[in-house]
N, C-alpha and C positions, 0 to 999 in steps of 0.2 A: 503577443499573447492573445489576439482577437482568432488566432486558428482555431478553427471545427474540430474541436478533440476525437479522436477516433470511436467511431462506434461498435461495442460490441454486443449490438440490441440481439443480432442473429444467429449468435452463439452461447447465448446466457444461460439456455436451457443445457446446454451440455460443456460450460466451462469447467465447472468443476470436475466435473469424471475426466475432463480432456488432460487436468491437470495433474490428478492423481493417476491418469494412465500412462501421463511423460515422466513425471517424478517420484511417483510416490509419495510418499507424506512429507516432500522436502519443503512443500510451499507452505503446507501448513504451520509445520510441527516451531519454526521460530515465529510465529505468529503468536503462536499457543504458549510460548515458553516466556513470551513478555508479557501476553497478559495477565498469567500465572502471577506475576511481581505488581501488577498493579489492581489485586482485589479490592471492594472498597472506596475504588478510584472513579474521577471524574476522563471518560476514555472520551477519543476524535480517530476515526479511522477515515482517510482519506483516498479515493476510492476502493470503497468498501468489498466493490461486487454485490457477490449474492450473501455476503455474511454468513458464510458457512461457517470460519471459524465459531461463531459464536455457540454452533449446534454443542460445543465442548463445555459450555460453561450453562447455568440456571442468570437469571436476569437479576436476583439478589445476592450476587456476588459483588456487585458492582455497585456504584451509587449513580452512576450512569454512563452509558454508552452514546452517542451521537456515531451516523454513519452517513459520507457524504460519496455520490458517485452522480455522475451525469444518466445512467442508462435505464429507460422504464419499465424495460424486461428484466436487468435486474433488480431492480423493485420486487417488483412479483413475484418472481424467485426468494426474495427474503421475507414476504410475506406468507408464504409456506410455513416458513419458519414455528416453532411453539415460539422461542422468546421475541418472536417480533408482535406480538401481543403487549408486552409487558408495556408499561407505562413509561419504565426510565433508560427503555431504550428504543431510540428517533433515527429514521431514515429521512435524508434530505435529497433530495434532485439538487444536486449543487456540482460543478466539473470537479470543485476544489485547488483550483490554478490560483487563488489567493486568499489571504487567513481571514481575512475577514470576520475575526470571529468577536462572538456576543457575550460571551462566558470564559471562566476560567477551567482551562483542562489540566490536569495532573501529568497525562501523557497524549502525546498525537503521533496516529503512526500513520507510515505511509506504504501500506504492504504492494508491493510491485506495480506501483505507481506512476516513478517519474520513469520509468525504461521508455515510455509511450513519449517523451519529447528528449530533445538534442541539451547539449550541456548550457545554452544561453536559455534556454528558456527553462531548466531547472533551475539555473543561479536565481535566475526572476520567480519560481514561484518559492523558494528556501527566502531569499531575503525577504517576502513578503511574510511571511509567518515570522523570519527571523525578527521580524519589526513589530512581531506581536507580542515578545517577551516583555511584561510580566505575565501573560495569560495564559502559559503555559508552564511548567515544570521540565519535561521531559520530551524528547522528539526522536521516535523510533523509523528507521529508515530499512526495509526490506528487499531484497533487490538480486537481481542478475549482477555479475562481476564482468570485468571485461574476460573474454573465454581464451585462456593461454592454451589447454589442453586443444589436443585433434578432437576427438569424442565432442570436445564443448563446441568449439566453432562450428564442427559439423550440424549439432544440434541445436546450437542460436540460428545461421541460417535458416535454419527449414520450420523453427519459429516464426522469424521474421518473414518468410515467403509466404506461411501459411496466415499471419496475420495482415499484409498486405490485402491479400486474398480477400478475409473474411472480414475485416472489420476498416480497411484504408489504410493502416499504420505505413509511412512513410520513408521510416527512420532501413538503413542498410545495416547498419551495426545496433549493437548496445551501446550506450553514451558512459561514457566515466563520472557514473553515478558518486561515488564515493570520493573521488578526486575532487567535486563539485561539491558534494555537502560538507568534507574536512575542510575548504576553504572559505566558506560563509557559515559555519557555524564552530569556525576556529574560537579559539579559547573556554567551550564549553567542555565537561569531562563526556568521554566518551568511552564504549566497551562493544565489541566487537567480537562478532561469534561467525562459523562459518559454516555450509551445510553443503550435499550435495556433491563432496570431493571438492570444497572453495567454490564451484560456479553461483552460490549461492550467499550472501553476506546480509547479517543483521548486525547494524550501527544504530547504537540507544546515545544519542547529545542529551545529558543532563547539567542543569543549569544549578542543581544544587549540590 
C-alpha cells in the first residue's frame, strides 16, 4: 500500500471532456443517480477528481459533501467550481487508500476508483473502510466490469495504454473489481445497476 498512486496532475484539465467524449454521460449519469437517493445526506466521494458531478446538484441539498483525491490540478479544477465555495462542501488532498475517517457518513462512494490498483490492494483498501463500520451507512462502488464484449476489450486497452502513457498506471487489465468488494463486504444488502451495454457497474453495500 506504500505505491506512488498514479498521477493524473497532466490531464485534469481535459479529463472530463476525455470522458464524456469516450462515454457519453455513462460515467456520470450513475453517479448522479445515487446521489439523487442521498439528498440531505452526510456524502464521502473517494477520488473525487474534479467534482464535476456536483455541477448537477446546488450545495443545500445535501448536509454535507467531503471530496478526497490525491491530485492538485484537480483541486483547481473544482475550485472553478460555483458549489465549491459553499461551506459544507470540503475538498481533501487525501490518496483515500484507507478510511481513516473522523465523521460519520450516510454514504461513501467510490466512482472509478479502485480500477487504478490490482485485486490485493483493493481487498486492502475495502477492508480498511470495511473496519470503519459504524461510521458509515452506505458504500457505493462505481467502476469498469471486466470487458466480455470485442468493442469493450478493444476499448479497455486503449484506455490502459493511453493511461500508462499520461498518468503511469501500471495495471494490463481491469481487476475484478466487484468480485473483490462482494467478498469483503459480504453479508451487507447490496443493489446493483448496469450502464454502458454492462462495461459499466454501480454496486450500493448497505448496512441497513
Amino acid at each position: 500500500m506504500d505505491k506512488v498512486i498514479n498521477s493524473y496532475d497532466h490531464i485534469a484539465s481535459i479529463y472530463d471532456r476525455l470522458g464524456k467524449l469516450v462515454f457519453g454521460g455513462s460515467l456520470i449519469k450513475p453517479q448522479i443517480e445515487i446521489l439523487n437517493s442521498y439528498k440531505g445526506k452526510d456524502i464521502l466521494i473517494v477520488g473525487a477528481g474534479t467534482g464535476n458531478v456536483l455541477k448537477t446538484f446546488e450545495a443545500n441539498q445535501f448536509n454535507s459533501i467531503d471530496l478526497f483525491d490525491i491530485s492538485k490540478p484537480m483541486l483547481n479544477e473544482f475550485n472553478d467550481l460555483v458549489i465549491s465555495k459553499s461551506s459544507n462542501i470540503n475538498y481533501f488532498l487525501k490518496d483515500g487508500r484507507t478510511g481513516d475517517l473522523n465523521k460519520h457518513y450516510d454514504l461513501i462512494m467510490f466512482p472509478f476508483f479502485l480500477d487504478h490498483f490490482d485485486e490485493q490492494e483493493i481487498r486492502e483498501i475495502l477492508v480498511s473502510y470495511r473496519s470503519e463500520i459504524p461510521t458509515f451507512d452506505d458504500l457505493a462502488i462505481i467502476d469498469f466490469t471486466n470487458p466480455l464484449k470485442f468493442k469493450h476489450r478493444i476499448l479497455a486497452k486503449t484506455m490502459l495504454l493511453f493511461f500508462r502513457i499520461t498518468t503511469g498506471h501500471t495495471l494490463n487489465r481491469i481487476p475484478d473489481i466487484f468480485r473483490v468488494s462482494d467478498e469483503i463486504l459480504k453479508g451487507l444488502k447490496k443493489k446493483d445497476k448496469y450502464y454502458y451495454d454492462s462495461f459499466i457497474k454501480s454496486s450500493v453495500y448497505s448496512r441497513l
